[in-house]
C-alpha positions, 0 to 999 in steps of 0.5 A: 500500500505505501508503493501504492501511496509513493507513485500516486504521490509521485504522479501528482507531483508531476502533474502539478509540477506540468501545469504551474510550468507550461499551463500559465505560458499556454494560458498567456499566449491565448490571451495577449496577441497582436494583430500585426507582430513584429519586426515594424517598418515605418517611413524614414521619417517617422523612423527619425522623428521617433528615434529623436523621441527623449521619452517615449511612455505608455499609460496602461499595461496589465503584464504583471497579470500573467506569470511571465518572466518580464525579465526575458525576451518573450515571443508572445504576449506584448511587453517585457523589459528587453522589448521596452528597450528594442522599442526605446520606450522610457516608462510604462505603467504597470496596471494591475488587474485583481478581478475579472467576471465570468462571460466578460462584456462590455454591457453588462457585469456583475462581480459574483464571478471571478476567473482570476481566482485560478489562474492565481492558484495555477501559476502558483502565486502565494496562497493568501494572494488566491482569496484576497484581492489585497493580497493579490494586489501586493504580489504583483506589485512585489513581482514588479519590485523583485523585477527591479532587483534581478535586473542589474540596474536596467529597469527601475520602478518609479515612485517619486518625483526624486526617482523620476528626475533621477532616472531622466538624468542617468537615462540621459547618459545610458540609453539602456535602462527603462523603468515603470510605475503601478496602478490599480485597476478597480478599487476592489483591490481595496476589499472595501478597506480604506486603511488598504489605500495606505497598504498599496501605496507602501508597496508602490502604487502611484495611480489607481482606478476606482471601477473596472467591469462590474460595480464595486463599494466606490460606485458604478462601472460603466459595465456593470449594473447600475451606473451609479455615481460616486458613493460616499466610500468612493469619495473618501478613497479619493480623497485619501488618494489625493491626500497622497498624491496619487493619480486618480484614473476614471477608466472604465468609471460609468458616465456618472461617476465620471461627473460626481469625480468632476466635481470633488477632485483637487488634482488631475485626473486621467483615462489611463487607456480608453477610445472616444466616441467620436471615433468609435462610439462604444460604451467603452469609450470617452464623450467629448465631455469628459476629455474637455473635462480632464483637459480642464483638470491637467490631466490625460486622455490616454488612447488605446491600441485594440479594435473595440476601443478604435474601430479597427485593427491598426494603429491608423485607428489610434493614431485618429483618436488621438487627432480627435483628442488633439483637435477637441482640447490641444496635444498638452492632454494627450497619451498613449494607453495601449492596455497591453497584455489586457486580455485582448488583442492589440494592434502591435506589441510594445516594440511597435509604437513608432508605427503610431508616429507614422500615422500621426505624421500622415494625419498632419500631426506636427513633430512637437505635438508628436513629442507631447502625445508619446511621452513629454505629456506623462512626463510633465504629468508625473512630475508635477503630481507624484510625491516628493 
């Protein structure tokens, strides 16, 4: 009988043994795909006007969902460090998803559901992390963090303006480094705590936003149920969050939360990755009220880089909602928000964004707009309002 015991045994090791190594990289490549994949070949134009560019960066990527080396060169999936290299991309802002609904859709969700729950339990991540959303939270950020250590000083996390004006000056001098900031994506994360505000900005999170698909204790999605406004918990977080200076993000936030934020904010606000419906009218997609809004704050509508967000396939769809942005309230509040690795199929990987300034330039977009939309605008953005 112990015989029998010792091979079952030996038997489920390695069945677990095969699934916490090849079922989380099987599970990615179904998921993070590119419509056009690399190599990219832009006019020489473009190619010059975007290898000037001092800092390139992109608002909205969800990489640390899935438990991939970001370390390594991977063929799948659209970001990791050595591609942020390739792609001359400065910072990037890793957003980090800690629920997802069954049967995910953009009318209609509610949070009894959660498909995360097992893909954490399958890529191994701490057990207190599979039933906490906190928790779950605290070990991507951890994840980004030990990507710092491992990586010999050529990725850095950016937390304050101390480390972003010192990163800009040693980037200056060594074009091979690159770095990233955190955000949440749905204060779920919060597990209706407001003392976990203070638990996610000690492990680095900068930026956070309240909703993502389903409506939560801060107020409504604008896929979930209701599309209730702001509740009191809901203002309380944000003020705690600006209190701390840090970014408040309206993405996926329903129309009337939108306004009720509007109303209280004190700081900037951004859409860290969204379209806008005068290009694709969607309910995914920001009204021209709410981009003359943010405008008004100082803030930063950050166009994304997939088909239900632009219309189409290609980066000729972001590049016209980024037009449309720029014509409606000026280049100053206007970024890229891909929402890489978000599940979805976007347009290109990272080492792609300079087909982006090829289609800019074939709209008519000037070189100092350009400069403004890829990079200089999040500059400006994170300098002026991350903590000191």
């Amino acid at each position: 009988m112990k015989k029998v015991f010792k091979i079952v045994g030996g038997i489920l090791i390695l069945i677990l043994a095969f699934v916490f190594l090849f079922v989380p990289k099987v599970i990615d490549k179904k998921f993070n795909v590119v419509s056009q994949k690399p190599p990219y070949s832009i006019s020489e134009a473009g190619q010059r006007l975007y290898d000037s560019l001092d800092f390139v960066a992109d608002m909205h990527c969800d990489a640390l969902l899935w438990k991939r080396d970001l370390l390594e060169e991977n063929d799948f999936g659209a970001v990791d460090i050595p591609r942020m290299l390739a792609g001359n991309v400065s910072l990037q802002a890793f957003t980090i998803v800690t629920k997802s609904p069954k049967d995910l859709n953009f009318d209609k969700n509610t949070g009894e559901t959660d498909q995360i729950t097992l893909l954490s339990m399958v890529q191994a991540r701490p057990i207190k992390s599979w039933f906490n959303l906190t928790e779950r939270a605290l070990a991507q950020c951890k994840a980004l963090h030990s990507f710092e250590s491992k990586s010999n000083g050529t990725f850095r996390v950016i937390e304050s303006k101390e480390n972003l004006r010192a990163y800009l000056k040693d980037k200056r001098e060594n074009k091979n480094i690159t770095a990233g900031f955190l955000g949440i994506e749905g204060m779920h994360a919060l597990e209706g705590e407001i003392e976990n505000v203070d638990k996610l900005y000690d492990a680095g999170v900068r930026m956070m936003s309240p909703v993502h698909f389903f409506d939560n204790k801060l107020g409504g999605s604008a896929h979930g149920v209701g599309h209730e406004g702001l509740t009191d918990f809901g203002k309380e977080v944000i003020k705690k969050m600006q209190d701390k200076n840090m970014i408040l993000d309206v993405a996926h936030c329903s129309p009337k939360m939108v306004d009720d934020i509007f109303e209280i904010t004190q700081k900037p606000i951004v859409s860290s990755h969204t379209g806008v419906k005068g290009t694709q009218n969607s309910v995914r997609n920001i009204s021209d009220e709410h981009i003359k809004g943010i405008a008004k704050t100082g803030g930063l509508i950050s166009i994304a880089m997939f088909e239900p967000a632009t219309g189409t396939k290609t980066p000729a769809s972001t590049a016209r909602a980024i037009k449309y942005c720029i014509d409606l309230v000026g280049a100053d509040y206007v970024a890229l928000g891909s929402d890489f690795d978000g599940a979805i199929e976007t347009h290109t990987d990272i080492t792609g964004l300079s087909l982006y300034v090829d289609e800019l330039l074939k709209l008519g977009v000037s070189s100092a707009d350009i400069r403004k939309v890829m990079g200089d605008n999040v500059k400006r953005l994170l300098l002026e309002n991350l903590p000191d």
